[in-house]
C-alpha positions as CSV (number, residue, x, y, z in Angstrom):
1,X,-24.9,119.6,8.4
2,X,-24.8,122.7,9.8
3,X,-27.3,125.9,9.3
4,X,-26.4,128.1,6.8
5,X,-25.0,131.4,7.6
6,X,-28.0,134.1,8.0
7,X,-26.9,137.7,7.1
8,X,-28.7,140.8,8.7
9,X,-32.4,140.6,8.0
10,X,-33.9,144.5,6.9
11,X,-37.0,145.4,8.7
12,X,-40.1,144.5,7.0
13,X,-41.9,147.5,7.9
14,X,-39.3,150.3,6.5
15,X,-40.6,150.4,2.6
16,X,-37.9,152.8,2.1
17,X,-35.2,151.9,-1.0
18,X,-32.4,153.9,-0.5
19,X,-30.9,155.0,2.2
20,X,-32.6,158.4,3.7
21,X,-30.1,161.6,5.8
22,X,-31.6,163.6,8.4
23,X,-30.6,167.0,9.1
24,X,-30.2,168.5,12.2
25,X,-32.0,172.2,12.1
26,X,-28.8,174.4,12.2
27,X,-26.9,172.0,9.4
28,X,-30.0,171.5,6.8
29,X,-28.9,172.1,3.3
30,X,-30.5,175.3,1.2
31,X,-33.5,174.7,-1.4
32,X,-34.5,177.0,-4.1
33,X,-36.9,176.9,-6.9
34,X,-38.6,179.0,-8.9
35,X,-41.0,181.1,-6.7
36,X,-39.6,178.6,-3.8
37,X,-37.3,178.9,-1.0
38,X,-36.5,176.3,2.0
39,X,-34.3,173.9,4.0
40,X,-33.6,170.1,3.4
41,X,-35.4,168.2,6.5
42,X,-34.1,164.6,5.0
43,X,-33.4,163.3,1.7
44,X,-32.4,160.0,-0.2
45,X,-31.6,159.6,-3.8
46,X,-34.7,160.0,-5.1
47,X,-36.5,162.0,-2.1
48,X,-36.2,165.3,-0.5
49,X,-38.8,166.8,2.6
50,X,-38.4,170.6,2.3
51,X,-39.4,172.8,5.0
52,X,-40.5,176.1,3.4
53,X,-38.8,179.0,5.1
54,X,-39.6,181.8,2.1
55,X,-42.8,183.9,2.0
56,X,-45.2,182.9,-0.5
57,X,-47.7,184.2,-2.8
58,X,-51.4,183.8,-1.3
59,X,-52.2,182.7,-4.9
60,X,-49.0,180.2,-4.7
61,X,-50.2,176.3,-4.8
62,X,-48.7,173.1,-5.8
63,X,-50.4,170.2,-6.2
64,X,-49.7,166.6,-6.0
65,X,-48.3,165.1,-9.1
66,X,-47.1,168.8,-10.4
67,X,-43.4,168.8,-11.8
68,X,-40.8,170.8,-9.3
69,X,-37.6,171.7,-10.1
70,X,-34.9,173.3,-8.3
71,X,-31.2,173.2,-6.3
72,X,-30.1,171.5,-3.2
73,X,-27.1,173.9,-1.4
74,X,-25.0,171.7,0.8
75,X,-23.4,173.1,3.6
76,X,-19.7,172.3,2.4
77,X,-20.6,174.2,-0.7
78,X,-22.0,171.2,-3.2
79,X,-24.7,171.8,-5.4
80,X,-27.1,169.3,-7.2
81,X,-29.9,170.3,-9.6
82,X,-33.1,168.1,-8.4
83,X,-36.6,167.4,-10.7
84,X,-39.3,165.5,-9.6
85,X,-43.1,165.4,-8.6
86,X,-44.8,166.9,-6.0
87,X,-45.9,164.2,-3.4
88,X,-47.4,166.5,-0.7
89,X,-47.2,170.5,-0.1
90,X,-49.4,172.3,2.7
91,X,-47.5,176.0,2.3
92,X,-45.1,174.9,4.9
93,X,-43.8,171.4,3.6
94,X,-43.1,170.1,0.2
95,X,-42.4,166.6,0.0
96,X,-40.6,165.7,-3.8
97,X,-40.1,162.1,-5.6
98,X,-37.5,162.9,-7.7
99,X,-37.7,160.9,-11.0
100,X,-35.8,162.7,-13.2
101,X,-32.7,164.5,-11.3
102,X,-31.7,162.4,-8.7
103,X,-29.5,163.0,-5.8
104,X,-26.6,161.0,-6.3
105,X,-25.7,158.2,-3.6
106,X,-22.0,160.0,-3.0
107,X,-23.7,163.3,-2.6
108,X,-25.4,161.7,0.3
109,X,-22.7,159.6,2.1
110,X,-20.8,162.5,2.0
111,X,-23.0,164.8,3.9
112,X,-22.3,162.0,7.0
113,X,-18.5,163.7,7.1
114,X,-19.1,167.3,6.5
């Protein structure tokens, strides 16, 4: 008998579920919400790493487990309303999980073609 046919194994190490994009600096998609203004580092369905580029508040704070939501502004002109919790946020990063508006997965393959 011969060994069964092995497909490709995932890497044990990546805890990640969904498949995560990467922007380059000059291509990152707009993000805006209330009192918040930045551009999309990476994101995955239910993800996004925002790199705050707005001035902020002194007074302005989120923290972790407060409810954010707001728009993602692709660069071919899509839109998608996001909501979700607030994982980290230092002022200049804000790292969401979102829970309750998700990115959808076509949204995100089709930022690969743009």
């Amino acid at each position: 008998m011969s060994d069964p046919v092995r497909g490709p194994q995932g890497d044990p190490s990546n805890r990640r579920n969904h498949y995560r994009i990467e922007y380059p600096v000059l291509d990152r998609p707009e993000f805006r919400a209330a009192g918040l203004e930045g551009h999309v580092a990476d994101c995955s369905e239910t993800g996004v790493r925002v790199m705050v580029t707005g001035a902020l508040p002194a007074e302005f704070t989120l923290e972790p487990g407060a409810r954010v939501s707001g728009t993602i502004r692709f660069s071919n002109g899509d839109a998608t309303e996001v909501e979700g919790e607030v994982i980290r946020f230092d002022r200049k990063k804000l790292v969401l999980h979102l829970d309750t508006l998700t990115i959808p997965f076509g949204k995100i393959i089709k930022q690969q073609y743009w």
